[in-house]
DSSP file (Angstrom, degrees, kcal/mol; ACC not computed):
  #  RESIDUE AA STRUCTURE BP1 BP2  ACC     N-H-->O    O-->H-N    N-H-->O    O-->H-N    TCO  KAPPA ALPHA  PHI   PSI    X-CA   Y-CA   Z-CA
    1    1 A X              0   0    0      0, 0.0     2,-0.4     0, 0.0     5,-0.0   0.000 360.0 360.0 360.0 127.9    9.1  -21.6   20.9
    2    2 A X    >   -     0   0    0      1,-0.1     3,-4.2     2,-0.0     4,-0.2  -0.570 360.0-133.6 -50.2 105.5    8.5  -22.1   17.3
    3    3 A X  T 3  S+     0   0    0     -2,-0.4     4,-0.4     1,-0.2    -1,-0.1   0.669 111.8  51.7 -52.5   4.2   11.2  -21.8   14.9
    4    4 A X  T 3> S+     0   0    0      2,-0.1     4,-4.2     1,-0.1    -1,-0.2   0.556  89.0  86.1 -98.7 -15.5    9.0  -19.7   12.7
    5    5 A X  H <> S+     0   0    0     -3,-4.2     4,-2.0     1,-0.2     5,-0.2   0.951  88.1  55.2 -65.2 -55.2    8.0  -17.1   15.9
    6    6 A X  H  > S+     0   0    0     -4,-0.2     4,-2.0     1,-0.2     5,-0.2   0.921 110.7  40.0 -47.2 -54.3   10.7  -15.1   15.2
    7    7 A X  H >> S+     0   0    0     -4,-0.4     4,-2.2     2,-0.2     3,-1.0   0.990 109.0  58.5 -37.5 -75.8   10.1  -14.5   11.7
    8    8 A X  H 3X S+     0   0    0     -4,-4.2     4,-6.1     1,-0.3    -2,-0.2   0.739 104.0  51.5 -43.6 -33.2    6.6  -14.1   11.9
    9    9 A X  H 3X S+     0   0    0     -4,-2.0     4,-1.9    -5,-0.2     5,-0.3   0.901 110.7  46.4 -72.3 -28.8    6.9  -11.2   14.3
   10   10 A X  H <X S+     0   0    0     -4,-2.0     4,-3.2    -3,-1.0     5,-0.3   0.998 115.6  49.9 -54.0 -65.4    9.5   -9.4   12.0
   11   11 A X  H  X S+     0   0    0     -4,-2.2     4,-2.2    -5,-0.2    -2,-0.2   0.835 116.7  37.6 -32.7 -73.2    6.7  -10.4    9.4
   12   12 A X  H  X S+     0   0    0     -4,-6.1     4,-3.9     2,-0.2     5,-0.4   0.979 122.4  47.6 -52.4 -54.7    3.3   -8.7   12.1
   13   13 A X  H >X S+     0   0    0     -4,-1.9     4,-3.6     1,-0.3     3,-1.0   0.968 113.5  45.9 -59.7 -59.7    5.7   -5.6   13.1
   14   14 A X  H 3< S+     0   0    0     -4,-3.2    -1,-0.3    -5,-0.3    -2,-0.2   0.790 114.7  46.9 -71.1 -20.7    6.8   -4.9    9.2
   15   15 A X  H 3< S+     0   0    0     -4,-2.2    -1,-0.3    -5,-0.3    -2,-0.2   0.552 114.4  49.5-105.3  13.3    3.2   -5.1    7.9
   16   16 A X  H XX S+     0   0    0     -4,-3.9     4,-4.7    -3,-1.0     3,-0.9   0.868 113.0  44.6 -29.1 -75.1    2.4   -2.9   10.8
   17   17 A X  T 3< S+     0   0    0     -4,-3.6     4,-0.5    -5,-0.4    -2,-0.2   0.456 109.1  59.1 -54.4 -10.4    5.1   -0.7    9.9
   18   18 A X  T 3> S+     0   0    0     -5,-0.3     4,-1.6     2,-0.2    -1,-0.3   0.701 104.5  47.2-113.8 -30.0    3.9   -1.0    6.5
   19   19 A X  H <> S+     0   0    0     -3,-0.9     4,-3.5     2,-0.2     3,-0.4   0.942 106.2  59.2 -65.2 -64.7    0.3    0.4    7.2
   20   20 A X  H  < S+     0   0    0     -4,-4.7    -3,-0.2     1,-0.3    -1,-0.2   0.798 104.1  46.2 -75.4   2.4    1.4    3.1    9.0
   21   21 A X  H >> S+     0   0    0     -4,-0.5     4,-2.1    -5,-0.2     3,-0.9   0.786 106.2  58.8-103.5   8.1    3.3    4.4    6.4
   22   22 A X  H 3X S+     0   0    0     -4,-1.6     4,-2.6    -3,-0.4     3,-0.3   0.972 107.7  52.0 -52.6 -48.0    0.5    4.0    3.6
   23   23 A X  H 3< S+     0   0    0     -4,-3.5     4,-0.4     1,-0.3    -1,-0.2   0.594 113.1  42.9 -84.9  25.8   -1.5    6.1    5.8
   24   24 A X  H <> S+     0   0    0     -3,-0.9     4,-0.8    -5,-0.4    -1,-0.3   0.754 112.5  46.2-109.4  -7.7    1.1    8.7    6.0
   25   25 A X  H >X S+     0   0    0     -4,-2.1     3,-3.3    -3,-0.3     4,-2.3   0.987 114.7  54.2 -92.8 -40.7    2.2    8.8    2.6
   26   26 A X  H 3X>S+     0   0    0     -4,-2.6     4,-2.7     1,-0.3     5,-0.6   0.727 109.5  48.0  -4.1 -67.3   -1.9    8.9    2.1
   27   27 A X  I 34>S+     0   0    0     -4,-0.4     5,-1.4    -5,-0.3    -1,-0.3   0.497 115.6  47.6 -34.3 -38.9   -2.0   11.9    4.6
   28   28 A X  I <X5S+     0   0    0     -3,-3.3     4,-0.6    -4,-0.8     5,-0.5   0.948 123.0  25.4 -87.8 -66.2    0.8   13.5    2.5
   29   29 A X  I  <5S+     0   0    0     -4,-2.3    -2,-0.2     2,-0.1    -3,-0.2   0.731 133.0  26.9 -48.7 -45.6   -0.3   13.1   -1.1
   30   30 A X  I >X5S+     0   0    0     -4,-2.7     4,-1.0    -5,-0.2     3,-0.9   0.932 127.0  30.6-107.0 -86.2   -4.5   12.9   -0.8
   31   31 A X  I >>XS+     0   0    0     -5,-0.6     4,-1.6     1,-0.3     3,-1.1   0.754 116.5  42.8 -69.9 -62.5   -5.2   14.8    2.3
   32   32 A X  H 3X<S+     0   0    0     -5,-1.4     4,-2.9    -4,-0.6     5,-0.3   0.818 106.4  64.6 -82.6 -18.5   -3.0   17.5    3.2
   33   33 A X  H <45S+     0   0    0     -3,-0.9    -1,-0.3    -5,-0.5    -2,-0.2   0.844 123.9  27.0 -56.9 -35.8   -2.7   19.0   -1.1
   34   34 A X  H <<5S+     0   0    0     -3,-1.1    -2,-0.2    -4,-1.0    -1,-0.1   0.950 136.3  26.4-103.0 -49.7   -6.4   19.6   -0.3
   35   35 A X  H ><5S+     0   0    0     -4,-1.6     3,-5.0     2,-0.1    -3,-0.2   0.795  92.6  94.7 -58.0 -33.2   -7.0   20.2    3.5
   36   36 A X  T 3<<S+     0   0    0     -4,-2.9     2,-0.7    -5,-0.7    -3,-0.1   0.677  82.3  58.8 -25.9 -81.1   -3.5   21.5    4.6
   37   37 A X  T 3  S+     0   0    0     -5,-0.3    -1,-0.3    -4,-0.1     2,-0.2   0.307  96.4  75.2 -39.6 -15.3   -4.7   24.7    4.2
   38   38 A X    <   -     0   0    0     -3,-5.0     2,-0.3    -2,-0.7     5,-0.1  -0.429  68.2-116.4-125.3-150.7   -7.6   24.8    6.7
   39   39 A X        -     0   0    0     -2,-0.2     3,-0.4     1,-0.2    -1,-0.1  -0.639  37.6-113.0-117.3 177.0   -8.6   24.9   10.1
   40   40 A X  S >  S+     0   0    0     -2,-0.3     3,-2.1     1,-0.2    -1,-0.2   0.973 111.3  68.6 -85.2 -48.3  -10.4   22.0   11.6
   41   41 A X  T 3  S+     0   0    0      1,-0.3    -1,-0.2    -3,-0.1    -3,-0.0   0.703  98.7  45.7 -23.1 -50.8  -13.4   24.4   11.8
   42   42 A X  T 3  S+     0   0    0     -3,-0.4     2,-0.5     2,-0.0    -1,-0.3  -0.059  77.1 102.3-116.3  54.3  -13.9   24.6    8.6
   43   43 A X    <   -     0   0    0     -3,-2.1     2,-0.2    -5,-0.1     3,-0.0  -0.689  59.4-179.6 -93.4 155.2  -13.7   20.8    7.2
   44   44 A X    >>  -     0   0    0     -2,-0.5     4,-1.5    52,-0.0     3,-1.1  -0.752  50.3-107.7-135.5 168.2  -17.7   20.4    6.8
   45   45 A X  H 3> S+     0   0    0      1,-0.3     4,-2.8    -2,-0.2     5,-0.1   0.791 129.9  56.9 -77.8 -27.1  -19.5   17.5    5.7
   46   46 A X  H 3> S+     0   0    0      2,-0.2     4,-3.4     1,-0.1    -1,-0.3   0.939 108.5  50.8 -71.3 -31.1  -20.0   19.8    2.6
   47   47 A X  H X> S+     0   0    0     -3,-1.1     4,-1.1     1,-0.2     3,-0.9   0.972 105.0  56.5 -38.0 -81.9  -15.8   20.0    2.4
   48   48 A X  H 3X S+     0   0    0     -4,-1.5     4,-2.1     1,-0.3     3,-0.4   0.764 106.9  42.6 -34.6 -62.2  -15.7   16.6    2.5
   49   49 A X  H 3X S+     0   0    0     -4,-2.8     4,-0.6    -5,-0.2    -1,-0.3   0.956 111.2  55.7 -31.9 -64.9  -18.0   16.0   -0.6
   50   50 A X  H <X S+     0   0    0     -4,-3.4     4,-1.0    -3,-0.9    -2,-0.2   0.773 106.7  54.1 -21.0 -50.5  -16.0   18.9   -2.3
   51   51 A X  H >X S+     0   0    0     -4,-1.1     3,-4.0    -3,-0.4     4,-1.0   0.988 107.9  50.9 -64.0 -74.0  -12.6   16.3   -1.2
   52   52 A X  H 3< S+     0   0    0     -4,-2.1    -1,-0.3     1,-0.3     4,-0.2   0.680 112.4  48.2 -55.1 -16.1  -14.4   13.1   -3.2
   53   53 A X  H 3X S+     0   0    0     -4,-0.6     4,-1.0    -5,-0.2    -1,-0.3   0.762 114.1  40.2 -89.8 -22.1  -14.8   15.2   -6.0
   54   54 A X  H <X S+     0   0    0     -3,-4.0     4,-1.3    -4,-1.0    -2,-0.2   0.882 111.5  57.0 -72.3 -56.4  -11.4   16.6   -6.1
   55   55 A X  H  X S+     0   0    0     -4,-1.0     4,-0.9     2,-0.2     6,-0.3   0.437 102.8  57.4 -65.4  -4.5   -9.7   13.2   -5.3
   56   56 A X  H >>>S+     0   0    0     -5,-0.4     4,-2.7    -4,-0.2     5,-1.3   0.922 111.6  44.6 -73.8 -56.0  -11.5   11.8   -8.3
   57   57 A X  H 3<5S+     0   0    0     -4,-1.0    -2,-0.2     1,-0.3    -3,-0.1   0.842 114.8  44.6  -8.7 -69.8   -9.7   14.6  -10.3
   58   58 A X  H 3<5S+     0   0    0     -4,-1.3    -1,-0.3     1,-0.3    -2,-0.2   0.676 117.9  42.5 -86.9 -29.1   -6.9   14.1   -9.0
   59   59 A X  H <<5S-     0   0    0     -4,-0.9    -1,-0.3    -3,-0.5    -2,-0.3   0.588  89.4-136.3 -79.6 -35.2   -7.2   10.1   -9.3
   60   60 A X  T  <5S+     0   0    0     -4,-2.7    -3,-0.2     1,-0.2     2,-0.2   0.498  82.6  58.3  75.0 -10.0   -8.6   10.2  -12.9
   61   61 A X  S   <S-     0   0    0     -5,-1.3     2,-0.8    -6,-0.3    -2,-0.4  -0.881  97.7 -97.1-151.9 178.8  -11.1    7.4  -11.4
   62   62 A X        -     0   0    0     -2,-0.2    -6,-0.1    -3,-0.1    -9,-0.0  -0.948  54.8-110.1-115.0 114.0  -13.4    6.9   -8.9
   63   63 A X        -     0   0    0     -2,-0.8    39,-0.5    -8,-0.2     5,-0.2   0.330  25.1-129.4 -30.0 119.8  -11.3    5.1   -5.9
   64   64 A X    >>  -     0   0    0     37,-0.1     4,-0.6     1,-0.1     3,-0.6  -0.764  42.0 -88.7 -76.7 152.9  -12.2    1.4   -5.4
   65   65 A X  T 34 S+     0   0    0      1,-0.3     4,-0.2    37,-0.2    38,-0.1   0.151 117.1  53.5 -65.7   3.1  -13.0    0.8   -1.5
   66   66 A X  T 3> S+     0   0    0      2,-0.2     4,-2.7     3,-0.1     5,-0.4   0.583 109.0  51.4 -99.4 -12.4  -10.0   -0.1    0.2
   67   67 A X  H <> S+     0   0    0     -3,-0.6     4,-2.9     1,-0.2    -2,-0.2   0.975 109.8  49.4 -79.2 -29.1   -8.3    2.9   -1.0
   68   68 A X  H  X S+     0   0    0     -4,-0.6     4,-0.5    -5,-0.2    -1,-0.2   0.619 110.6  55.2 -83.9  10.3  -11.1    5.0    0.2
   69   69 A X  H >> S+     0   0    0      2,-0.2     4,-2.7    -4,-0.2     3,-0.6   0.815 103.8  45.7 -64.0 -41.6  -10.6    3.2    3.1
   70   70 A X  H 3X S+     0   0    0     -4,-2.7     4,-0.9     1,-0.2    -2,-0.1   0.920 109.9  61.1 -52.8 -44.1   -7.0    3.9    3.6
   71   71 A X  H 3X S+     0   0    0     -4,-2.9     4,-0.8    -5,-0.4    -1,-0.2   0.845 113.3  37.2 -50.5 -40.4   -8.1    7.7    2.7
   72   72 A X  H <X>S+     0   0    0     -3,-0.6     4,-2.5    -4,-0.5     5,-0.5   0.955 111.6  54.6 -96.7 -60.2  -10.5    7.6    5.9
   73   73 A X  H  <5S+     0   0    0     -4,-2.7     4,-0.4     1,-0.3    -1,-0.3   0.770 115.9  41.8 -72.5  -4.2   -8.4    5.6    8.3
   74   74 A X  H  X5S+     0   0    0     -4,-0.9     4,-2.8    -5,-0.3    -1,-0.3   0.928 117.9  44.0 -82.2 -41.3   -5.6    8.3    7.6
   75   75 A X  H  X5S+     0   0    0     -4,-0.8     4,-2.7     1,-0.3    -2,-0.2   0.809 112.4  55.2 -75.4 -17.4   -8.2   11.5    7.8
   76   76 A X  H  X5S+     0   0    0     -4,-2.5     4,-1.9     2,-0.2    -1,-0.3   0.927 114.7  43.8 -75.8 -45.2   -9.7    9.5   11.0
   77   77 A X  H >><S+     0   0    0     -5,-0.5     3,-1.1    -4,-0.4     4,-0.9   0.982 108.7  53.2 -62.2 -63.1   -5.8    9.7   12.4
   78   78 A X  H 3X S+     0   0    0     -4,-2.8     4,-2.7     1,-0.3    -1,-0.2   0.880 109.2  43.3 -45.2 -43.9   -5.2   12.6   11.6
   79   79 A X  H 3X S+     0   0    0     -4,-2.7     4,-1.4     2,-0.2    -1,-0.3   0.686 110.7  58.8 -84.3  -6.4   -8.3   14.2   13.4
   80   80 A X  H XX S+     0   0    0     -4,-1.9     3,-2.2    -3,-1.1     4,-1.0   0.965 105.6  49.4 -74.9 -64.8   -7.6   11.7   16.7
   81   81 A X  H 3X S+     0   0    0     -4,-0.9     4,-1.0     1,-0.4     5,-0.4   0.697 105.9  61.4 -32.3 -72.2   -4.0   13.5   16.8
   82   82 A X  H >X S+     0   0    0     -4,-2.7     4,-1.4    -5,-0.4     6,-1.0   0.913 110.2  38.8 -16.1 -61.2   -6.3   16.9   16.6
   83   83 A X  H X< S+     0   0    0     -3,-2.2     3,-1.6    -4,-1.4    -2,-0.2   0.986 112.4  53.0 -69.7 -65.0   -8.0   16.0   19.9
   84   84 A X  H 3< S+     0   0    0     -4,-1.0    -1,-0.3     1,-0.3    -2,-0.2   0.701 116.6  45.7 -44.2 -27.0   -5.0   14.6   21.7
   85   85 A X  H << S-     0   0    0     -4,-1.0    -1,-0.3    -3,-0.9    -2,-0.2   0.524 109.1-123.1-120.8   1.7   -3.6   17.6   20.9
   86   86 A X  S << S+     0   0    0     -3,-1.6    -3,-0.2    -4,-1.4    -2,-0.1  -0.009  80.7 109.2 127.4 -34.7   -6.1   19.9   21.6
   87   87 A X  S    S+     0   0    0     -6,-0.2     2,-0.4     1,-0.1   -47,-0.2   0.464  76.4  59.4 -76.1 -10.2   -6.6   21.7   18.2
   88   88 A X  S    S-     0   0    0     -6,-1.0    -1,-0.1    -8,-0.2    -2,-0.1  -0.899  88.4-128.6-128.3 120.8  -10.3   19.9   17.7
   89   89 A X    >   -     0   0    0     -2,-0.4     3,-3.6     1,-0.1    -2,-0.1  -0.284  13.0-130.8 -80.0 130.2  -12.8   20.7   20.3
   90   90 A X  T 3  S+     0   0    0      1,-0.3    -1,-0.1    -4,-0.1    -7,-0.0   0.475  97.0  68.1 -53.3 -21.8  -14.4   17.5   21.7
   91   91 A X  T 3  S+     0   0    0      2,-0.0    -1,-0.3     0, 0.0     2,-0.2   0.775  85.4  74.1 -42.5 -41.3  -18.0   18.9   21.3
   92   92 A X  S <  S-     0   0    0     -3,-3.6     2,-1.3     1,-0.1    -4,-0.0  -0.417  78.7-137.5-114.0 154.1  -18.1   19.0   17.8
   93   93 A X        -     0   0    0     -2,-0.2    -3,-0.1     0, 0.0    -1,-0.1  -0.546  27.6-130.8-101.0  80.0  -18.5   15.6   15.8
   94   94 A X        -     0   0    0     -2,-1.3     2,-0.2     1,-0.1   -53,-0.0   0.111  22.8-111.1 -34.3 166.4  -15.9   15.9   12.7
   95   95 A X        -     0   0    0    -51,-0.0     2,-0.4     0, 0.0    -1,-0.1  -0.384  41.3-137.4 -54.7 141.4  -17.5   14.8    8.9
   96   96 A X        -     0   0    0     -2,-0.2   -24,-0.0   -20,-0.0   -52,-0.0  -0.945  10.4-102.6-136.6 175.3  -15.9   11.6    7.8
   97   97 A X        -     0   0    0     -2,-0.4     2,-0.3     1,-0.1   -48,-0.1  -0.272  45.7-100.9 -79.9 165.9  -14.6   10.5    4.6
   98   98 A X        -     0   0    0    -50,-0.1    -1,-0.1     1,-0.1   -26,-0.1  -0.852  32.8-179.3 -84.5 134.8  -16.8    8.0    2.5
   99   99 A X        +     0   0    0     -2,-0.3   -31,-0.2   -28,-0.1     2,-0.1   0.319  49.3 105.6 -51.3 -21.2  -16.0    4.4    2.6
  100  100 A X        +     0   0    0    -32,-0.1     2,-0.3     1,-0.1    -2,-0.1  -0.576  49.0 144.8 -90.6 146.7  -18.6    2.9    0.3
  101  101 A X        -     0   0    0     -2,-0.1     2,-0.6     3,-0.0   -37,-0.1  -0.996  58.4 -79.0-179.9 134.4  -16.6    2.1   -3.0
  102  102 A X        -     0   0    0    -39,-0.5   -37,-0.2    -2,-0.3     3,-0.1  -0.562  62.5-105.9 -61.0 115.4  -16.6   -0.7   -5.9
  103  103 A X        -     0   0    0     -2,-0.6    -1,-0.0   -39,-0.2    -3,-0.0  -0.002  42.7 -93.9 -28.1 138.3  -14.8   -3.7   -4.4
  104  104 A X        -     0   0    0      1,-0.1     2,-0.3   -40,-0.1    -1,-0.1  -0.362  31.1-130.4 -57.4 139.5  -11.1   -4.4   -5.6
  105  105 A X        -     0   0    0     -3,-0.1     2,-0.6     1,-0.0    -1,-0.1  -0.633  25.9 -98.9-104.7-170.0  -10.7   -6.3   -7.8
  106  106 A X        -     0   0    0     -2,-0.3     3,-0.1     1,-0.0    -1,-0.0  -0.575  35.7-116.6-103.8 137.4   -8.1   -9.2   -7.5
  107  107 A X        -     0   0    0     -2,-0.6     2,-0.2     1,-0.1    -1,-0.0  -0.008  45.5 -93.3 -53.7 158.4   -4.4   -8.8   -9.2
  108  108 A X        -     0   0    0      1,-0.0     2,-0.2     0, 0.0    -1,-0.1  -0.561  49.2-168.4 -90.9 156.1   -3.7  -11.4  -12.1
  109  109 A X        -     0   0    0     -2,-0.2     2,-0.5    -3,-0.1    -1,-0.0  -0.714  14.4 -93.5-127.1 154.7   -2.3  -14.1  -11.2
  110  110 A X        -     0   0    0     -2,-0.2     5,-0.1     1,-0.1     0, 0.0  -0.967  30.8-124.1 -65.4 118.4   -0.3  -17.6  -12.6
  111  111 A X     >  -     0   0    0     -2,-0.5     4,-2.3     1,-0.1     3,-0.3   0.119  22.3-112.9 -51.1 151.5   -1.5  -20.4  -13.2
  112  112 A X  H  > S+     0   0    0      1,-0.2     4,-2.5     2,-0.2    -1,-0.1   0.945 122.5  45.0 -63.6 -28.7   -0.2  -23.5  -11.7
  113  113 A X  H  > S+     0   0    0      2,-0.2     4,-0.6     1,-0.2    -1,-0.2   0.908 108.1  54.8 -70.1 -25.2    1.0  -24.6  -15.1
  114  114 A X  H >> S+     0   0    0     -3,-0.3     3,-3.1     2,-0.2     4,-1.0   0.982 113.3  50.0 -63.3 -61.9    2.6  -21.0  -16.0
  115  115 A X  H 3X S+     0   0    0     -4,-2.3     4,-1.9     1,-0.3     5,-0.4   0.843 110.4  47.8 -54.7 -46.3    4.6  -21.6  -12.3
  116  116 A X  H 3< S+     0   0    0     -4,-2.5    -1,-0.3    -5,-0.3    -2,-0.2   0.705 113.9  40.5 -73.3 -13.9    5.7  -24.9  -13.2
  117  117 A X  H XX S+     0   0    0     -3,-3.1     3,-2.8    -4,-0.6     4,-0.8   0.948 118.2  59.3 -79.3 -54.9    7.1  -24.2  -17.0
  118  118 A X  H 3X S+     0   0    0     -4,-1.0     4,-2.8     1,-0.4    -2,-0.2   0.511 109.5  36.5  -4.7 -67.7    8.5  -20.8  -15.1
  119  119 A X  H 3< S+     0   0    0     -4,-1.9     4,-0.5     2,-0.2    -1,-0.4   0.705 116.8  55.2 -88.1 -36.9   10.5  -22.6  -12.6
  120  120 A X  H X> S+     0   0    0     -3,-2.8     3,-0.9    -5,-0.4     4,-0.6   0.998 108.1  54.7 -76.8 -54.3   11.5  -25.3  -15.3
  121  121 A X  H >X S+     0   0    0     -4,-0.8     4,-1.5     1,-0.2     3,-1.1   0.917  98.6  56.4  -8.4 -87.1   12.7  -22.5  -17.4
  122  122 A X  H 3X S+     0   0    0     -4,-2.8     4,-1.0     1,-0.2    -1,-0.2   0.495  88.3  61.8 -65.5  -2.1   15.2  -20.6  -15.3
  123  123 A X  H <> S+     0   0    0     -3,-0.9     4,-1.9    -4,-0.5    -1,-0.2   0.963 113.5  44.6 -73.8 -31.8   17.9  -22.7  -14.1
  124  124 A X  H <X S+     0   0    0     -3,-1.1     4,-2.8    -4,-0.6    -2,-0.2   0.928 123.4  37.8 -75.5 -44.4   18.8  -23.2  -18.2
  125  125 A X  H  < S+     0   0    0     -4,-1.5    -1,-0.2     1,-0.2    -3,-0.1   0.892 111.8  59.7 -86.1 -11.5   18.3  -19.4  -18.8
  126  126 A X  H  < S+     0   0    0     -4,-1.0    12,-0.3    -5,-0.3    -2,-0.2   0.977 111.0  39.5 -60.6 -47.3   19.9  -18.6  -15.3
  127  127 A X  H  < S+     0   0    0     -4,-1.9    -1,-0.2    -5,-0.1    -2,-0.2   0.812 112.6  65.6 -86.6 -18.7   23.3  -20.3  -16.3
  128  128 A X     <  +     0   0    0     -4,-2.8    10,-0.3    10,-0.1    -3,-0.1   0.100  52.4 135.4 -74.9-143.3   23.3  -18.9  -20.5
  129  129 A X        -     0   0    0      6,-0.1     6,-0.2     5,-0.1     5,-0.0   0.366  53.6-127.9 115.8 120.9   23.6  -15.6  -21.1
  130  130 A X  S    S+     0   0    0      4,-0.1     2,-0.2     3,-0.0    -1,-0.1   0.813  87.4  47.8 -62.7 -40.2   25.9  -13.8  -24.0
  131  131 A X  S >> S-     0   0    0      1,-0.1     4,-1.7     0, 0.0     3,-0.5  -0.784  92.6-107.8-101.8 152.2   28.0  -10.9  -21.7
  132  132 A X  T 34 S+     0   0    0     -2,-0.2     5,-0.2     2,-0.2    -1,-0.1   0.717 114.1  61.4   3.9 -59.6   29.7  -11.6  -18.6
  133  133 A X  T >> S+     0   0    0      1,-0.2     4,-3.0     2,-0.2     3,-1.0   0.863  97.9  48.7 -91.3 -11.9   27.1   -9.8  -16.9
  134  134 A X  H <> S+     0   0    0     -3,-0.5     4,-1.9     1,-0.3    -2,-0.2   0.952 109.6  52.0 -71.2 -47.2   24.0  -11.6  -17.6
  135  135 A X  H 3< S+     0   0    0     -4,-1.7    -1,-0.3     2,-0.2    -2,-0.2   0.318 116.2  43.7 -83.1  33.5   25.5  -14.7  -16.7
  136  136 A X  H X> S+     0   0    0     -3,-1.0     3,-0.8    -5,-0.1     4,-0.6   0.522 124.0  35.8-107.2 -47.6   26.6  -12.9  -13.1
  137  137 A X  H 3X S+     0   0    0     -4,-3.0     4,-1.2     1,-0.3    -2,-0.2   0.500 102.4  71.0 -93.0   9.6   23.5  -11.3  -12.6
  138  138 A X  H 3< S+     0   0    0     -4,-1.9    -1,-0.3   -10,-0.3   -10,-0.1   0.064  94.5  57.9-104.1  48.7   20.8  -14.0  -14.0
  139  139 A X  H <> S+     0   0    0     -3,-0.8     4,-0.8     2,-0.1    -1,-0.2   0.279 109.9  42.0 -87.5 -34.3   21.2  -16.4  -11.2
  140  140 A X  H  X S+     0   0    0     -4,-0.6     4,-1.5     2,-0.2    -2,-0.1   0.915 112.5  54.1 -83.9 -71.7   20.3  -13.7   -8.5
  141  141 A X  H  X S+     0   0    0     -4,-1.2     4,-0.8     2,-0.2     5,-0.3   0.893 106.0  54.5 -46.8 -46.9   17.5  -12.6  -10.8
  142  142 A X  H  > S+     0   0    0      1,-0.2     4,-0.9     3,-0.2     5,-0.4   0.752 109.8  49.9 -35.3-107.9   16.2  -16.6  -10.8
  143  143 A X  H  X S+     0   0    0     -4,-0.8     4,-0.8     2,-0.3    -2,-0.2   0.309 107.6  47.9  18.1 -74.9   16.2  -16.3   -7.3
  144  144 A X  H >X S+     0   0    0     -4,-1.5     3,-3.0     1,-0.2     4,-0.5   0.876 114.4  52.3 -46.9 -91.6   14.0  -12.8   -7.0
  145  145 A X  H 3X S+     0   0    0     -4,-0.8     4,-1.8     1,-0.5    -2,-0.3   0.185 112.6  43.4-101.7 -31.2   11.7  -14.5   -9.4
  146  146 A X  H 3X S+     0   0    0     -4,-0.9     4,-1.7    -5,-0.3    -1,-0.5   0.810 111.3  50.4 -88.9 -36.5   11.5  -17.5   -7.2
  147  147 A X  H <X S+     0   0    0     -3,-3.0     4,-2.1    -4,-0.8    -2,-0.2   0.972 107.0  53.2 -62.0 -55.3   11.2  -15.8   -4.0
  148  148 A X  H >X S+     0   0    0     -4,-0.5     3,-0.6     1,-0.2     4,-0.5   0.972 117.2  42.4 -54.7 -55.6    8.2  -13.4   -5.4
  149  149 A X  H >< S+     0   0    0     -4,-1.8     3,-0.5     1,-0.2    -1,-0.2   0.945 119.0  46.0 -55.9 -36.9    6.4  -17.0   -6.5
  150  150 A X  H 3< S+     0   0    0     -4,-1.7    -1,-0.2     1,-0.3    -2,-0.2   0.851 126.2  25.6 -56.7 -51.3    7.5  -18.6   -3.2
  151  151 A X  H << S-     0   0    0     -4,-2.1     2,-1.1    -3,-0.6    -1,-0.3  -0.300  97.7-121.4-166.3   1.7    6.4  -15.8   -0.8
  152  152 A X    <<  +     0   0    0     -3,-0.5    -4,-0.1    -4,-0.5    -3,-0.1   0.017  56.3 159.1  -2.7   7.7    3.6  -13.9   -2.7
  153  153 A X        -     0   0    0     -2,-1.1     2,-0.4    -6,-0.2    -1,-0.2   0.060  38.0-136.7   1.3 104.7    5.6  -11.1   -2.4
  154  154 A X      > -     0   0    0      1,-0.1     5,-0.9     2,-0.0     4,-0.5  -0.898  29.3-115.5 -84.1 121.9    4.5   -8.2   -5.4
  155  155 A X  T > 5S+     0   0    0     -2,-0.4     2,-1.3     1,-0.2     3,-1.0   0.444  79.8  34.1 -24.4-179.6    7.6   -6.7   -7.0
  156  156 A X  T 3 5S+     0   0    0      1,-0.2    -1,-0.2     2,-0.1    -2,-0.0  -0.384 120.7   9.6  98.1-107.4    8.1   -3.2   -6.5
  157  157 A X  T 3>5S+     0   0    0     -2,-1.3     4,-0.6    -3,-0.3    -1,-0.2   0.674 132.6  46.2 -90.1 -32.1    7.3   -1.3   -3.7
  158  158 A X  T <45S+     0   0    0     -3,-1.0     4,-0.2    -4,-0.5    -3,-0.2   0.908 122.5  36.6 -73.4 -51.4    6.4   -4.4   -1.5
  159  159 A X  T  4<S+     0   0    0     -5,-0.9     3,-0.5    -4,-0.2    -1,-0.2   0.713 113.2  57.1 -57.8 -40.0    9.4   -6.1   -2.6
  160  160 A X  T  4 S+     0   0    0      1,-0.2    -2,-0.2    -5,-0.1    -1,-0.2   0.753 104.7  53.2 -84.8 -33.9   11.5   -2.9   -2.6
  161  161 A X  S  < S+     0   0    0     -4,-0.6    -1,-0.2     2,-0.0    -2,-0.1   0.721  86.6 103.4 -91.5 -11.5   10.7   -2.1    1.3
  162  162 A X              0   0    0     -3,-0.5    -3,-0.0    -4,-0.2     0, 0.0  -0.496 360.0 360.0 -88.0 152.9   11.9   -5.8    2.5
  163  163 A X              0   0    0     -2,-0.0    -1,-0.2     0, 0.0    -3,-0.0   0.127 360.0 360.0-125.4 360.0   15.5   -6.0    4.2
């Protein structure tokens, strides 16, 4: 076994775990403020239009395509869970969300030279600091900062979820 197999499954399992809850909090926010309210009968393809016009609204923009992907692969959950559980009869062939969408575009980034003054930077600003508690807490903040370069790791939410 590879000392790295253990990791990497914590790694596959937590960005499982990390899909399914985008599409539920997806499911919570986008989907159920406009569908909750009806019966599987009366989603129609025309609904569904209605939805993209609403989530634009609601968005202030017109989604780029992996988010209206995440939007389908939730409403697509949502309606298998509907079969399995009875409440959408197997005859009828649901509407589905639109995929087609402007490509993402890709998050800014640092340069290799930015990373290398970075990382020359912080041990000197890690050890100053004028109060007590900058100099406690800017050695753990070095650290984050190093990890997120290390690990591609985005602050935030991404960051926020890791244990």
């Amino acid at each position: 076994m590879h000392p790295l197999d253990g990791p990497r499954l914590k790694v596959e399992r937590a960005a499982e775990h990390l899909h399914q809850l985008d599409l539920e909090v997806t499911a919570f926010n986008n989907l159920s403020p406009y569908f909750g309210r009806m019966t599987f009968e009366e989603i129609t393809a025309e609904v569904v239009r209605d939805f993209d016009g609403w989530r634009n609204a609601k968005l202030m923009k017109v989604p780029r395509a992996s988010t209206l992907r995440t939007h389908a692969s939730a409403f697509n959950r949502v309606l298998d869970l509907a079969k399995q559980r009875g409440l959408l009869p197997l005859n009828r062939t649901p509407p589905t969300l639109t995929i087609q969408g402007e490509p993402s575009q890709p998050r800014p980034s640092f340069h290799e030279r930015e990373i290398d003054h970075l990382l020359a930077f912080l041990p000197a600003w890690a050890g100053a600091g004028r109060l007590a508690v900058e100099r406690d807490i800017r050695p753990l903040l070095r650290d984050y900062v190093e990890f997120l370069l290390y690990t591609g790791v985005r602050h935030g939410t991404e960051a926020r979820r890791l244990e």
